[in-house]
C-alpha positions as protocol buffer text, in pm:
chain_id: "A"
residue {
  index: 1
  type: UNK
  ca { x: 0 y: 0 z: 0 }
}
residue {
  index: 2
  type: UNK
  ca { x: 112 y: 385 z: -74 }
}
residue {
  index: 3
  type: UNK
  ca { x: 246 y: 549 z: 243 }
}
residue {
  index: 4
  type: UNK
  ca { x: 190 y: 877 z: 318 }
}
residue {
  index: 5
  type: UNK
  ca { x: 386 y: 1098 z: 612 }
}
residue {
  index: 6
  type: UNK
  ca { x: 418 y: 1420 z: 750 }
}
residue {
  index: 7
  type: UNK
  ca { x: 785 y: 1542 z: 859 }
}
residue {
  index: 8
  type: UNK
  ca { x: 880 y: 1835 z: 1057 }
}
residue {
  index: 9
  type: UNK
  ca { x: 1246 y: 1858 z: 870 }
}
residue {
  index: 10
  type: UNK
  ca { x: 1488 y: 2072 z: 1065 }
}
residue {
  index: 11
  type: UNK
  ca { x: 1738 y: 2345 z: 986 }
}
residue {
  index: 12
  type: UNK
  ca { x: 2015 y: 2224 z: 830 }
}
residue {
  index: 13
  type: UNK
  ca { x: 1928 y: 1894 z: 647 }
}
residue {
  index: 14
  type: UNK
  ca { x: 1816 y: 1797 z: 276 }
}
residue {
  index: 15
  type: UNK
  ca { x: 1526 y: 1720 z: 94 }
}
residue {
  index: 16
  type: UNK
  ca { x: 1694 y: 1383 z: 16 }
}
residue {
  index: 17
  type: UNK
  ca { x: 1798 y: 1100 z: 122 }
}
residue {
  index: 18
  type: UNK
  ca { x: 2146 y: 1102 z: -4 }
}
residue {
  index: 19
  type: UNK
  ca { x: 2388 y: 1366 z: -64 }
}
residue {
  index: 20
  type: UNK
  ca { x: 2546 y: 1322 z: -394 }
}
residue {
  index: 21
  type: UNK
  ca { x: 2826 y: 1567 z: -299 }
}
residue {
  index: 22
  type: UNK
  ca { x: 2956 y: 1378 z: -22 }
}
residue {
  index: 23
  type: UNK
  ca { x: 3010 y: 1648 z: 177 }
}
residue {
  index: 24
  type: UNK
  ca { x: 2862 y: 1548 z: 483 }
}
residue {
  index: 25
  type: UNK
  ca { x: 2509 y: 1736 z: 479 }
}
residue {
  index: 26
  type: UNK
  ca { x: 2256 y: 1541 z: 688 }
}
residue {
  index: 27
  type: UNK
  ca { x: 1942 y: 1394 z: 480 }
}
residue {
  index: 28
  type: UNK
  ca { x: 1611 y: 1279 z: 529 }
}
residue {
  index: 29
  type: UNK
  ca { x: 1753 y: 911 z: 555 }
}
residue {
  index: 30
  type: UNK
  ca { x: 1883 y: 1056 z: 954 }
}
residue {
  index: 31
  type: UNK
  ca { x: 1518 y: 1107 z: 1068 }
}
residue {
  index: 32
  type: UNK
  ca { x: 1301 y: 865 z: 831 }
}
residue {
  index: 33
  type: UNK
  ca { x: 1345 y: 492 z: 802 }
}
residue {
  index: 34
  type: UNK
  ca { x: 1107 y: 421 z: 531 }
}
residue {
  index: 35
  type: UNK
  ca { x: 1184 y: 325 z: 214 }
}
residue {
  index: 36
  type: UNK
  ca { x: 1113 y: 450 z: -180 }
}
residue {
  index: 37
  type: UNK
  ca { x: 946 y: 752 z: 3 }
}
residue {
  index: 38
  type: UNK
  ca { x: 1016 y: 1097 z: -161 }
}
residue {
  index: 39
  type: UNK
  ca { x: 921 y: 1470 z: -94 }
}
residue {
  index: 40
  type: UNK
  ca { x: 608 y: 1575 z: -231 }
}
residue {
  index: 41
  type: UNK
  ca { x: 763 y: 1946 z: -251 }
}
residue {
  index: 42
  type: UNK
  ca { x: 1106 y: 2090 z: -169 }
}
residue {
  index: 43
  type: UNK
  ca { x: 1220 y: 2288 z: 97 }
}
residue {
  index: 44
  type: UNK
  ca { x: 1607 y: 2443 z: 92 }
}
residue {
  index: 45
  type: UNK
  ca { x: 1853 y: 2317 z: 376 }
}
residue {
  index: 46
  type: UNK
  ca { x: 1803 y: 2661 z: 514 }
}
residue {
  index: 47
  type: UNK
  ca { x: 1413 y: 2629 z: 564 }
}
residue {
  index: 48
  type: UNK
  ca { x: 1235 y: 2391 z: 814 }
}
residue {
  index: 49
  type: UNK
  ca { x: 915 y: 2291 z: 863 }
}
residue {
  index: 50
  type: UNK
  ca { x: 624 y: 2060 z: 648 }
}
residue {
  index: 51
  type: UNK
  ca { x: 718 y: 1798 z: 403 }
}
residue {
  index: 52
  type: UNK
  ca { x: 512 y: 1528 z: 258 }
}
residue {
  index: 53
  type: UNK
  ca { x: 642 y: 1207 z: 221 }
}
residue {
  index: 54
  type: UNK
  ca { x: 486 y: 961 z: -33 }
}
residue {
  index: 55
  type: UNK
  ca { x: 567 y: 646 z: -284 }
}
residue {
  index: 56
  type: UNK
  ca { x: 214 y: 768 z: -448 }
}
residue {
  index: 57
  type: UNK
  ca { x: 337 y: 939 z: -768 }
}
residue {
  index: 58
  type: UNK
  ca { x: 27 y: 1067 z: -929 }
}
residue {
  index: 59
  type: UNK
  ca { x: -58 y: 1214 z: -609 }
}
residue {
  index: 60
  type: UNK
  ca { x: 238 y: 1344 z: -576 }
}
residue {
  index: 61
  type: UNK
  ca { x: 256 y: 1489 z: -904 }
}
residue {
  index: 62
  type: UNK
  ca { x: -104 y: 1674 z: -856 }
}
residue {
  index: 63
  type: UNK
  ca { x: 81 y: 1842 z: -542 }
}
residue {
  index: 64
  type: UNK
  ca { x: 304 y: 1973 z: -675 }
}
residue {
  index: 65
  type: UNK
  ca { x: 154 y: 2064 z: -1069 }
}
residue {
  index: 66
  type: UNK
  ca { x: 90 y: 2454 z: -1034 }
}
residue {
  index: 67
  type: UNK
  ca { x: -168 y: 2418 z: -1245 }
}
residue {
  index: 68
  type: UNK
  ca { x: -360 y: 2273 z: -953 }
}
residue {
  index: 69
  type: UNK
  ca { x: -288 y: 2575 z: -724 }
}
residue {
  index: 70
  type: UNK
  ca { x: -225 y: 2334 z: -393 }
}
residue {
  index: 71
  type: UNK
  ca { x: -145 y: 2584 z: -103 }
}
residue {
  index: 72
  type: UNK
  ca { x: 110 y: 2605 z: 139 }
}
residue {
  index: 73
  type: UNK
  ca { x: 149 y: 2852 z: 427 }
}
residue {
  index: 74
  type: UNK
  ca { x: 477 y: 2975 z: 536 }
}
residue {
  index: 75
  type: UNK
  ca { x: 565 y: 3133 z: 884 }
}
residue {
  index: 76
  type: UNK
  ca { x: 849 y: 3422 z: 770 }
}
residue {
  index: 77
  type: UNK
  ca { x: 1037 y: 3594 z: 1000 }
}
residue {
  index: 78
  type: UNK
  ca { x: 1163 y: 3921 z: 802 }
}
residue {
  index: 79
  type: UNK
  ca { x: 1428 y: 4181 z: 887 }
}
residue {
  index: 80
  type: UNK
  ca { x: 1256 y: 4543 z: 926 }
}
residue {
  index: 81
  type: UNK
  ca { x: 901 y: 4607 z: 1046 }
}
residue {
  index: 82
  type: UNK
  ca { x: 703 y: 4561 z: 683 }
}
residue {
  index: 83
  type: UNK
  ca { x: 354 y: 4779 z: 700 }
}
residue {
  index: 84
  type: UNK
  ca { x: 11 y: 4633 z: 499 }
}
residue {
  index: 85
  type: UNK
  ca { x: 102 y: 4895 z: 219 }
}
residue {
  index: 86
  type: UNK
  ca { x: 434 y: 4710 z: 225 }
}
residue {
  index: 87
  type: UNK
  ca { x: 314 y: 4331 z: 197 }
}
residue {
  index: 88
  type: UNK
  ca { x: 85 y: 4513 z: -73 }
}
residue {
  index: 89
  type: UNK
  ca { x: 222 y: 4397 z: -403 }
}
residue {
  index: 90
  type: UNK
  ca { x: 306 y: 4067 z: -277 }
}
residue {
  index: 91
  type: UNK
  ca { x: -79 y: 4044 z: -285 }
}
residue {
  index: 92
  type: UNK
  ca { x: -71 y: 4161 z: -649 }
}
residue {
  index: 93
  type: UNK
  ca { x: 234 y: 3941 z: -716 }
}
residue {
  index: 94
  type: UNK
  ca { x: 576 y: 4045 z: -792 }
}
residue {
  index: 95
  type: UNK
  ca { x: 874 y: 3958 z: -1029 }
}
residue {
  index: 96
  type: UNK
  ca { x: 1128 y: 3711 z: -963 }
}
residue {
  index: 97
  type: UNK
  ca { x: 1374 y: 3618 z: -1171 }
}
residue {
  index: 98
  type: UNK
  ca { x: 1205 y: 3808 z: -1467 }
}
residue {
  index: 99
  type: UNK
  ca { x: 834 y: 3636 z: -1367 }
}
residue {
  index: 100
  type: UNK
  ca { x: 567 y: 3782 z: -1189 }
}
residue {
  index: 101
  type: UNK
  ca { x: 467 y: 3570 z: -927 }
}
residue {
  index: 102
  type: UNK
  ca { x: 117 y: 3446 z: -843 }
}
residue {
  index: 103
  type: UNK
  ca { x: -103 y: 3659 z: -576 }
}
residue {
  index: 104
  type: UNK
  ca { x: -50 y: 3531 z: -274 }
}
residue {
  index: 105
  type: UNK
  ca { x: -231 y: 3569 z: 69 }
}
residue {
  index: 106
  type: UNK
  ca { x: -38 y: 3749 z: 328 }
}
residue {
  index: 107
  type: UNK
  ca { x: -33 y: 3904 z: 677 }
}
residue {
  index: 108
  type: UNK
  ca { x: 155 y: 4015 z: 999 }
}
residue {
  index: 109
  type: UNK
  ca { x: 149 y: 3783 z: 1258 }
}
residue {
  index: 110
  type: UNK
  ca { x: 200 y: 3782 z: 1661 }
}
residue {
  index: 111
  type: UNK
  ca { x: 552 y: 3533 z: 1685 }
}
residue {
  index: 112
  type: UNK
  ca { x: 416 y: 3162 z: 1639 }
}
residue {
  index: 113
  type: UNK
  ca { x: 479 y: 2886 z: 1815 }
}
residue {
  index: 114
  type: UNK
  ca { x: 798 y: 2793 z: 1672 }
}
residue {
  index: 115
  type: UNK
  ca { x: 1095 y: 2612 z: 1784 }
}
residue {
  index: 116
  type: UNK
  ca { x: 1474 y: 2753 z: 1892 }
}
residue {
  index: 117
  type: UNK
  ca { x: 1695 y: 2699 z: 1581 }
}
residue {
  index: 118
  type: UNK
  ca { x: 2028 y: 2564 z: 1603 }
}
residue {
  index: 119
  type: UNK
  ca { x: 2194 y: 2745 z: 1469 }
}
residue {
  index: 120
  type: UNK
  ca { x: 1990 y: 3039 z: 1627 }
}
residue {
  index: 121
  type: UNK
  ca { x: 1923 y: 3327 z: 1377 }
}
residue {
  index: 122
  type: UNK
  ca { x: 2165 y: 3593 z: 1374 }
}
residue {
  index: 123
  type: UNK
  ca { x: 1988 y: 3964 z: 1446 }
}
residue {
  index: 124
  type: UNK
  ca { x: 2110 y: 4266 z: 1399 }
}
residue {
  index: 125
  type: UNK
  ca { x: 2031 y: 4480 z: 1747 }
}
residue {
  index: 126
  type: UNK
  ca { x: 1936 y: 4787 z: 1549 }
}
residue {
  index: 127
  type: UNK
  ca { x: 1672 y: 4653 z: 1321 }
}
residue {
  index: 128
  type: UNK
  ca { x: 1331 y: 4467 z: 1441 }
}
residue {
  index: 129
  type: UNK
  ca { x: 1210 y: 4186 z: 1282 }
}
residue {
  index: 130
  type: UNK
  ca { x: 889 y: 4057 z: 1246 }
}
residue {
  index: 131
  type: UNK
  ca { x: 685 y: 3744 z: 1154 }
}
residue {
  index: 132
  type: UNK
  ca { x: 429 y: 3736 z: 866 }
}
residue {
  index: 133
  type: UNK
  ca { x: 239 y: 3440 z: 729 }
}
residue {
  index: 134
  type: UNK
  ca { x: 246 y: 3400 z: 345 }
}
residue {
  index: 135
  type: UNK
  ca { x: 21 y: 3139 z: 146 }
}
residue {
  index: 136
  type: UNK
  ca { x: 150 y: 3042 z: -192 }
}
residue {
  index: 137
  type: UNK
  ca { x: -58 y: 2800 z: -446 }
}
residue {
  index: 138
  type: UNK
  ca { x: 294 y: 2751 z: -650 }
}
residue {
  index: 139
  type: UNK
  ca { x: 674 y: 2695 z: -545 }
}
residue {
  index: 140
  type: UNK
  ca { x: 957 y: 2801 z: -755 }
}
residue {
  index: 141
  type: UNK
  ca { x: 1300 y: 2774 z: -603 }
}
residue {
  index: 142
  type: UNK
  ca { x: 1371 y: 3001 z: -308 }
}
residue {
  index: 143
  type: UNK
  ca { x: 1008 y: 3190 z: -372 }
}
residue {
  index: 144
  type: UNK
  ca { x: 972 y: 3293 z: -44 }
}
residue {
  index: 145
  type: UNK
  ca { x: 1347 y: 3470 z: 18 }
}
residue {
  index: 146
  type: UNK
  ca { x: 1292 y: 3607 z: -316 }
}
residue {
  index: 147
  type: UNK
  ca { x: 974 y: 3751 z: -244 }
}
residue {
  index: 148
  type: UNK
  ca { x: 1023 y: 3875 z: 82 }
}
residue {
  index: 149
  type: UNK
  ca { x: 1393 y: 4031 z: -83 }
}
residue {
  index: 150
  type: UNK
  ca { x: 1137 y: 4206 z: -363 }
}
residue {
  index: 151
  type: UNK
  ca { x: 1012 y: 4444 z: -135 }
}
residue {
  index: 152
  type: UNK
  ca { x: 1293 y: 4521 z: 70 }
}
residue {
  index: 153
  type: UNK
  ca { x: 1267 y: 4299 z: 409 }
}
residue {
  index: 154
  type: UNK
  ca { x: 1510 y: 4028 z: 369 }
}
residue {
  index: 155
  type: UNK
  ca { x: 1374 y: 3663 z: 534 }
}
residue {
  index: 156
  type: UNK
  ca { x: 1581 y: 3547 z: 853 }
}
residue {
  index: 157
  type: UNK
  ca { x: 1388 y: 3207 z: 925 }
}
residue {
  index: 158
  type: UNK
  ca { x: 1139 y: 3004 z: 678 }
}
residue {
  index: 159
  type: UNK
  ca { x: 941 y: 2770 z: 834 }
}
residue {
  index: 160
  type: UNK
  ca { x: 656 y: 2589 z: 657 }
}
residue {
  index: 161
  type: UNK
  ca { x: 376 y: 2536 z: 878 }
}
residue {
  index: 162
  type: UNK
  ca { x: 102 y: 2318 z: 632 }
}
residue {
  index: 163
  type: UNK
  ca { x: 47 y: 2217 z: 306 }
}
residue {
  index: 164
  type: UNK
  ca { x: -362 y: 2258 z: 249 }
}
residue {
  index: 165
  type: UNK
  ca { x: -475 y: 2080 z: 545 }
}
residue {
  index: 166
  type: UNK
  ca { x: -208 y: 1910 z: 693 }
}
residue {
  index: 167
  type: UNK
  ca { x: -5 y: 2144 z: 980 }
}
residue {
  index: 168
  type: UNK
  ca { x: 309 y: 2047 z: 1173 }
}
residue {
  index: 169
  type: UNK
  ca { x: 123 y: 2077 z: 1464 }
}
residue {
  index: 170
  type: UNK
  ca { x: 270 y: 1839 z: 1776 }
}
residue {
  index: 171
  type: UNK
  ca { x: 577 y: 1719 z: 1556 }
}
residue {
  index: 172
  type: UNK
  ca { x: 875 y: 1829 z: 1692 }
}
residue {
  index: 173
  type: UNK
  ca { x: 1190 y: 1903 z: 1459 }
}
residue {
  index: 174
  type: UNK
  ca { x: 1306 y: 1590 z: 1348 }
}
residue {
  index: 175
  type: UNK
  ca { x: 982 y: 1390 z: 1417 }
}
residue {
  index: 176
  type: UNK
  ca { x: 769 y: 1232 z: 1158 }
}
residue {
  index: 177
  type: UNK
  ca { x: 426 y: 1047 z: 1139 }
}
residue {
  index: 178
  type: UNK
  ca { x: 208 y: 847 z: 921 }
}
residue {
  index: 179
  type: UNK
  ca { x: -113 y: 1069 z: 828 }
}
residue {
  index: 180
  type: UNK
  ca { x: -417 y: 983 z: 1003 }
}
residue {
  index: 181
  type: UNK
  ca { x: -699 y: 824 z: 795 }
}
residue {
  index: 182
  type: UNK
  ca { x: -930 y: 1117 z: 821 }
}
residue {
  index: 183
  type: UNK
  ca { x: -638 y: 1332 z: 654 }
}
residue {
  index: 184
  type: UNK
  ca { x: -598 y: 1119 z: 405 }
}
residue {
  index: 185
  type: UNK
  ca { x: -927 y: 1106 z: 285 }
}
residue {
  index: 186
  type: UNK
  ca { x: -928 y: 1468 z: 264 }
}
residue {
  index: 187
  type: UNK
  ca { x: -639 y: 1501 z: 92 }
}
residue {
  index: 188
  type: UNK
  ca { x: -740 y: 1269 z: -184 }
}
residue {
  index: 189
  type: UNK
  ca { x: -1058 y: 1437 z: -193 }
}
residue {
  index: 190
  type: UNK
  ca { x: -894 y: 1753 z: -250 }
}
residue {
  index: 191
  type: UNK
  ca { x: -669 y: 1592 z: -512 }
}
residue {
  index: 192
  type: UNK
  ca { x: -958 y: 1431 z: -657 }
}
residue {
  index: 193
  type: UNK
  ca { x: -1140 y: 1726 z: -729 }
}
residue {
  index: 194
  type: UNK
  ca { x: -898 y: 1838 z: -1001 }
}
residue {
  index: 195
  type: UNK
  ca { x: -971 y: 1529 z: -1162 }
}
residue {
  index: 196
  type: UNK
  ca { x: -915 y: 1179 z: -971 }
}
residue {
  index: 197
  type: UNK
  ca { x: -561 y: 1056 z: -1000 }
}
residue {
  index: 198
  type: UNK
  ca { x: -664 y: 718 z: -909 }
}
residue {
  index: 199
  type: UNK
  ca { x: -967 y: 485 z: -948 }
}
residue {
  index: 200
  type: UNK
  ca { x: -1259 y: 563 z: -727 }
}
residue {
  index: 201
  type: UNK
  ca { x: -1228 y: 373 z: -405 }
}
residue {
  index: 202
  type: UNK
  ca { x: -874 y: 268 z: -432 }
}
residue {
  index: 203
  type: UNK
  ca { x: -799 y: 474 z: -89 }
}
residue {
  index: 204
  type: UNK
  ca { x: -504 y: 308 z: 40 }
}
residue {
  index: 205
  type: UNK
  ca { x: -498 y: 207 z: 411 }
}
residue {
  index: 206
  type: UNK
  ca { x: -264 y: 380 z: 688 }
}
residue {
  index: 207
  type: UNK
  ca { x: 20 y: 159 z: 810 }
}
residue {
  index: 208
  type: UNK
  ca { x: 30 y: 114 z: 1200 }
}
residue {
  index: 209
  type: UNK
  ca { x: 363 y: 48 z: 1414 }
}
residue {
  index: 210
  type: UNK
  ca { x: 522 y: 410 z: 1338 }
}
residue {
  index: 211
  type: UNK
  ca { x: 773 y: 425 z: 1615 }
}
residue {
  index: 212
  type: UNK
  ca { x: 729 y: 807 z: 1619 }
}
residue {
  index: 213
  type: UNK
  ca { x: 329 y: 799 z: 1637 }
}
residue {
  index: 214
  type: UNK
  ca { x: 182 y: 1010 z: 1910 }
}
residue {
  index: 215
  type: UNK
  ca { x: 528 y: 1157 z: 2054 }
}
residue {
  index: 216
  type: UNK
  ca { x: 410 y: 1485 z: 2140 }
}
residue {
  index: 217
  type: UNK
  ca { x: 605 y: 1813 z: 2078 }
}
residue {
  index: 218
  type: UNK
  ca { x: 853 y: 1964 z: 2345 }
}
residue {
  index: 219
  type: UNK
  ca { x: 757 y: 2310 z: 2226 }
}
C-alpha cells in the first residue's frame, strides 16, 4: 500500500535521502526509516518545517503541478518592520527572476509557536524583525526569500507550517508520522477534485507500528 507521512524537517538537512556531494550534509535518511518515500515538494537546507512524504506518484505529481494551485502557508520571520502597504504587491504578485509571481495571501502575525533553531538566527540589534504568514498555491525555487527580498525585508527564518490541510502541529523538529486516515481522505478528496488521479475507491490504508506515532512536541 502507498504510504503517506508528515515530517517536521529541521534546519540544516536535505530534501533527500542522499547527498550526492559527499560532503557530509545530513538527509532525510537521519530522521526517516522508510523506504522509496520521496518529498512531495522541496524545501532548501536553510528552511524547516512541512514535508510530505509519499511512494504515491500521481498524487504526488497533482501536489506539486501549479496548475492545480495546492497551497502552502509559510511562517516568515523578516528583517525590518514591513507595513500592509508594504506586503501590498506581494498580494498583487511580484517579479522574480524576470516572472511575476502568483497573488499570494499574506499578513503580519504575533511570533508563532515555533521552535529555537540551532543554529539560532543571527539579528542585527538595530533593526526589528517581524513574523508574517504567506500562502502560496505555486513553489519556484527560493520563492519565499525572493519575495520577501522584492520588497525590501530580507527573510531570517522560513518555516513551513502546512500544506492545504495538513499542519506540523505536535511534531517536533526531526519527528515524523504516518497521516491519520481522516487526513488522508481529505487530501485525496482535494486531489480528486482536479480530476481523480486514481480509481474511485482505491484509498489506500494507513500503516500502523510508526515508532514516532503520538510523541508529542517539546515546544
Amino acid at each position: 500500500m502507498p504510504r503517506y507521512i508528515i515530517l517536521n524537517k529541521p534546519f540544516g538537512v536535505l530534501t533527500q535521502f542522499s547527498d550526492p556531494a559527499s560532503t557530509r550534509r545530513s538527509t532525510l535518511a537521519g530522521y526517516v526509516s522508510v523506504a522509496r518515500v520521496y518529498a512531495a515538494g522541496r524545501l532548501d537546507a536553510d528552511s524547516e518545517g512541512l514535508l510530505l512524504l509519499t511512494d504515491d506518484g500521481p498524487l504526488k505529481h497533482r501536489l506539486l503541478n501549479p496548475r492545480f494551485g495546492h497551497r502552502r502557508t509559510y511562517w516568515v520571520q523578516v528583517e525590518g518592520d514591513p507595513s500592509d502597504s508594504d506586503l501590498a504587491p506581494l498580494r498583487a504578485g511580484v517579479l522574480v527572476q524576470g516572472e511575476r509571481t502568483r497573488p499570494a495571501e499574506v499578513s503580519c502575525i504575533a511570533p508563532p509557536p515555533v521552535w529555537e533553531r540551532q543554529p539560532p538566527v543571527r539579528f542585527r540589534a538595530s533593526i526589528p524583525v517581524t513574523w508574517i504568514s504567506l500562502t502560496l498555491t505555486e513553489g519556484r525555487n527560493r520563492q519565499v526569500r525572493r519575495m520577501t527580498a522584492a520588497i525590501g525585508f530580507p527573510t531570517l527564518r522560513l518555516v513551513r507550517y502546512s500544506m492545504e490541510h495538513l499542519t506540523i502541529d505536535g511534531l517536533a523538529p526531526g519527528q515524523w508520522r504516518d497521516l491519520h486516515e481522516d487526513e488522508l481522505r481529505a487530501l485525496i478528496r482535494k486531489v480528486d477534485a482536479d480530476g481523480p488521479h486514481r480509481a474511485r475507491g482505491a484509498l489506500p490504508s494507513t500503516p500502523t507500528g510508526n515508532p514516532r506515532r503520538g510523541r508529542r512536541s517539546p515546544w
